[in-house]
C-alpha positions as CSV (number, residue, x, y, z in Angstrom):
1,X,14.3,-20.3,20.8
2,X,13.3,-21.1,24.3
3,X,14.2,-23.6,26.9
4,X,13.1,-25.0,30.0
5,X,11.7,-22.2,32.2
6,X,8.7,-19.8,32.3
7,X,7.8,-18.3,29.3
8,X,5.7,-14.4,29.3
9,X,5.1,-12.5,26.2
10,X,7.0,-14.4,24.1
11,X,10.0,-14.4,26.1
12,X,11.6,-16.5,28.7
13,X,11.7,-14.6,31.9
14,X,13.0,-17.1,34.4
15,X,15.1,-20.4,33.2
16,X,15.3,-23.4,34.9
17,X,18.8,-25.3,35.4
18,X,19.4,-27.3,32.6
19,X,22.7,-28.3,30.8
20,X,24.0,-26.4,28.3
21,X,23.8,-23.0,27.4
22,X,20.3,-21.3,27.5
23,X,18.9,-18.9,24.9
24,X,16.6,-16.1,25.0
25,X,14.5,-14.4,22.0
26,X,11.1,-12.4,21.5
27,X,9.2,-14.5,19.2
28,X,7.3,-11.4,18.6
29,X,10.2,-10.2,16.1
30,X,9.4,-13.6,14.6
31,X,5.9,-13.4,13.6
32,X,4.6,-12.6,10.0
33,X,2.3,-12.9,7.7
34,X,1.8,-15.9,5.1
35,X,-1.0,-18.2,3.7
36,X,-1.5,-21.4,5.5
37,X,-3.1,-24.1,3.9
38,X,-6.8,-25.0,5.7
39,X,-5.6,-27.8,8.7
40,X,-8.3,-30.5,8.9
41,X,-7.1,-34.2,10.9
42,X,-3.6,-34.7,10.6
43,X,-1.5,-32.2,10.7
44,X,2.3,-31.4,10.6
45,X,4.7,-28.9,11.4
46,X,8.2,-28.3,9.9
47,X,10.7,-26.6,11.2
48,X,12.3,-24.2,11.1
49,X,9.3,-22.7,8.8
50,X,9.1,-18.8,8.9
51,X,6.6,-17.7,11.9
52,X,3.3,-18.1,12.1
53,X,0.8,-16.1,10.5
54,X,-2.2,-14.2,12.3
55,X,-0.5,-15.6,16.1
56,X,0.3,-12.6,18.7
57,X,1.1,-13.6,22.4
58,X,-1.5,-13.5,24.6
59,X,-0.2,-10.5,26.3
60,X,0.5,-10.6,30.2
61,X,-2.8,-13.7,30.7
62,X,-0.5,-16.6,29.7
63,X,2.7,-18.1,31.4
64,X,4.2,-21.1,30.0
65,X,6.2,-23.4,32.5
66,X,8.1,-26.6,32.0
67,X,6.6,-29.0,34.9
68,X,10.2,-30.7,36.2
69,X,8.5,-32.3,39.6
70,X,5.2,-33.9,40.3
71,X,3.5,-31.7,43.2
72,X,0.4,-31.3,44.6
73,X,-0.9,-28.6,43.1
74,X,-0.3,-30.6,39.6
75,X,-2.1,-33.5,40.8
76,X,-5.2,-30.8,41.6
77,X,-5.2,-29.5,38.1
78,X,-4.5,-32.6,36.2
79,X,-7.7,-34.2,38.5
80,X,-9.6,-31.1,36.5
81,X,-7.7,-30.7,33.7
82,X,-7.8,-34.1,32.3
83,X,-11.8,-35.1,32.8
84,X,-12.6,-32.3,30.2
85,X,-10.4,-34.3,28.1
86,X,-10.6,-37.3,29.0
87,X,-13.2,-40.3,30.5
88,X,-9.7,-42.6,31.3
89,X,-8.3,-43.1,35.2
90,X,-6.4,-39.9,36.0
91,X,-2.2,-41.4,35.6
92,X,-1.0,-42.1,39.0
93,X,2.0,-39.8,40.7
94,X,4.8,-42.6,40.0
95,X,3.6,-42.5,36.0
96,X,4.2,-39.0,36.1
97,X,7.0,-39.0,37.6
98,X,8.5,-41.1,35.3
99,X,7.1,-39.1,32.6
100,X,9.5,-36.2,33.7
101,X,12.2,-38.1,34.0
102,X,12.0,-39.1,30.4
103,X,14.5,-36.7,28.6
104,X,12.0,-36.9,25.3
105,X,9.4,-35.8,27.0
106,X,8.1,-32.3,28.2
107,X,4.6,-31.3,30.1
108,X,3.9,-28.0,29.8
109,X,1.2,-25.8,31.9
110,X,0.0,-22.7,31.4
111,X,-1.0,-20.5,34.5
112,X,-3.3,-17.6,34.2
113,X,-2.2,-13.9,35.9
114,X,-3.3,-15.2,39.2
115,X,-0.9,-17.9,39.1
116,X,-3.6,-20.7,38.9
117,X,-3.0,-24.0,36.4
118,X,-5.1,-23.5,33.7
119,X,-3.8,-25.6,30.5
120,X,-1.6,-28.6,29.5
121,X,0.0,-29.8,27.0
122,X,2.8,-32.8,26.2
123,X,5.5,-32.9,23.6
124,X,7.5,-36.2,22.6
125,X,10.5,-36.1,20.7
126,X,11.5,-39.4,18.5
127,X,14.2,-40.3,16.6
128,X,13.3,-42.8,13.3
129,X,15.8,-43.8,10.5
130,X,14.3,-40.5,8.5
131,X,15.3,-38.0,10.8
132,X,14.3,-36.2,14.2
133,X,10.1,-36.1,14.5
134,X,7.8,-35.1,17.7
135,X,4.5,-35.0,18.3
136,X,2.0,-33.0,20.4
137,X,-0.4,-34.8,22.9
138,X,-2.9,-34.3,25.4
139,X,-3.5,-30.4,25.0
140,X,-6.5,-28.6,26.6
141,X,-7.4,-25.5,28.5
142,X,-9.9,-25.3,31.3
143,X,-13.5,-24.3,29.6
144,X,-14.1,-21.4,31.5
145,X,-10.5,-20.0,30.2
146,X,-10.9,-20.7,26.4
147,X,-10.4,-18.1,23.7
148,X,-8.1,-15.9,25.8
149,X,-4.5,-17.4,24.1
150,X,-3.4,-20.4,25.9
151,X,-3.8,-22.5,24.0
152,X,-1.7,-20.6,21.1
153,X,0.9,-20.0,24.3
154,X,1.1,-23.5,25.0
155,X,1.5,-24.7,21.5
156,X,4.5,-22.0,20.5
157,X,5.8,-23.0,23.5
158,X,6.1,-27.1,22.4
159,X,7.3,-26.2,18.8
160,X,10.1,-23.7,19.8
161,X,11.2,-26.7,22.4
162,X,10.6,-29.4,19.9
163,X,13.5,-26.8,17.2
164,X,15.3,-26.5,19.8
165,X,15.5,-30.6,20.6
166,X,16.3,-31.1,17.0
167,X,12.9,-32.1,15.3
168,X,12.6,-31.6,11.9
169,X,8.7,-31.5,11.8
170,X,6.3,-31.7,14.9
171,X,3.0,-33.7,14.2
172,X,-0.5,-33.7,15.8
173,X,-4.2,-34.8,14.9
174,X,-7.4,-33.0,15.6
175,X,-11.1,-34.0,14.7
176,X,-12.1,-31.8,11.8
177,X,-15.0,-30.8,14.4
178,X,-12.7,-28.8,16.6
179,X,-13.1,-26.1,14.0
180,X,-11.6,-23.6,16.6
181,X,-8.4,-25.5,17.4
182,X,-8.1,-26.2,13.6
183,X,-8.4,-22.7,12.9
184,X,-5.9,-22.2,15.7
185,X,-3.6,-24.7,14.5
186,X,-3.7,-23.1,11.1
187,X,-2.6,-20.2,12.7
188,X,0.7,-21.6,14.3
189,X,1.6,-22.5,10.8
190,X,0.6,-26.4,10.9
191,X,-0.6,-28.0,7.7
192,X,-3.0,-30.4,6.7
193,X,-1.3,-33.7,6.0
194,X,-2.8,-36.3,3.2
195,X,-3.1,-39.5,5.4
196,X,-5.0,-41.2,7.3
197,X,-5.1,-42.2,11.0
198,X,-5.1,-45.0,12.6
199,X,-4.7,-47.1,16.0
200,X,-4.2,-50.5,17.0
201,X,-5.6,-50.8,20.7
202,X,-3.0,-53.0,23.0
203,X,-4.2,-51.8,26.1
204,X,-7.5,-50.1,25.9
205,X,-8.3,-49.5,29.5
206,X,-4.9,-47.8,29.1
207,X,-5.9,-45.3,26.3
208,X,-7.9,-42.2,26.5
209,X,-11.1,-41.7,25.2
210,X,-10.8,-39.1,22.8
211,X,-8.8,-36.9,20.6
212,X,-5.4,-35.3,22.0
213,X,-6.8,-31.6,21.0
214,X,-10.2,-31.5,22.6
215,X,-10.6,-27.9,24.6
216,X,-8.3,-25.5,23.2
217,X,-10.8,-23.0,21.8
């Protein structure tokens, strides 16, 4: 299980102060085989499940980091990161901000060997009467960097968090279209939950335009 901190080859490598003791494993000892169910729209996670089957880290391409701080250089990958997922206002630095500061809440980047930002993703833990759940938001790699593991990084990186933040299953949704980020979801062990979506629109100039999974192939 990892915590807050950069995350290489399946191991943390360089932690960031947090409370509490910190814990360091390679996840590669965890993976395995097993058959996975075929993911389609909703899809769920539960933990702790044995590893995931077919998923190998992306060797030394993909570092995971836990954002703590809203900086410039952020700002400058969010402004390219997001419009490839999204047609809505980029968020402004005090939403951010305040988005870090929320102790439910992590935004995770992924940063290529040459150090540059080149995925995102956000996990939010809940508590409801029927136990500890979190969900996975907002997850996409730049286009040009697709098919090289960062998305897989990004994603083992949120579930291991969301275990070790107590969550008993970790949901997220993703257009049966994305055939490639189903297929990689299927992968990571998530399965295809009988239900359906849906939204009710409160704010709609504060919502984004599409699904929270487009541009992880």
């Amino acid at each position: 299980m990892t915590v807050e901190g950069v995350f290489v080859m399946g191991r943390v490598v360089s932690a960031l102060p947090a409370a509490g003791a910190m814990q360091r494993i390679d996840l590669r000892s965890q993976v395995q085989q097993a058959h996975i169910p075929i993911a389609s729209f909703c899809l769920r996670y539960t933990a702790p499940l044995p590893a995931c089957a077919g998923w190998q880290p992306p060797g030394d391409r993909a570092m995971i980091e836990t954002v703590t701080t809203v900086t410039p250089e952020l700002m400058d990958a969010l402004a390219r990161l997001l419009p490839q997922l999204s047609d809505m206002p980029l968020p402004q630095r005090a939403h951010l901000a305040e988005m870090l500061a929320d102790p439910h809440t992590r935004l995770f980047v992924a940063r290529d060997e040459a150090g540059a930002i080149v995925g995102m993703l956000t996990l939010v833990v809940y508590r409801i009467p029927t136990g500890t759940h979190a969900v996975i938001e907002d997850v996409v790699v730049d286009a040009d960097q697709r098919g090289q593991g960062f998305g897989a990084a990004l994603t083992r990186m949120a579930l291991d968090e969301a275990v070790r933040m107590g969550a008993g299953v970790v949901d997220l949704t993703s257009r049966p279209s994305r055939t490639a980020a189903n297929r990689l979801y299927r992968r990571l062990g998530f399965t295809q939950r009988e239900t359906n979506a849906y939204r009710y629109m409160i704010n709609p100039a504060g919502e984004h335009g599409r699904g929270g999974d487009l541009g992880v192939e």
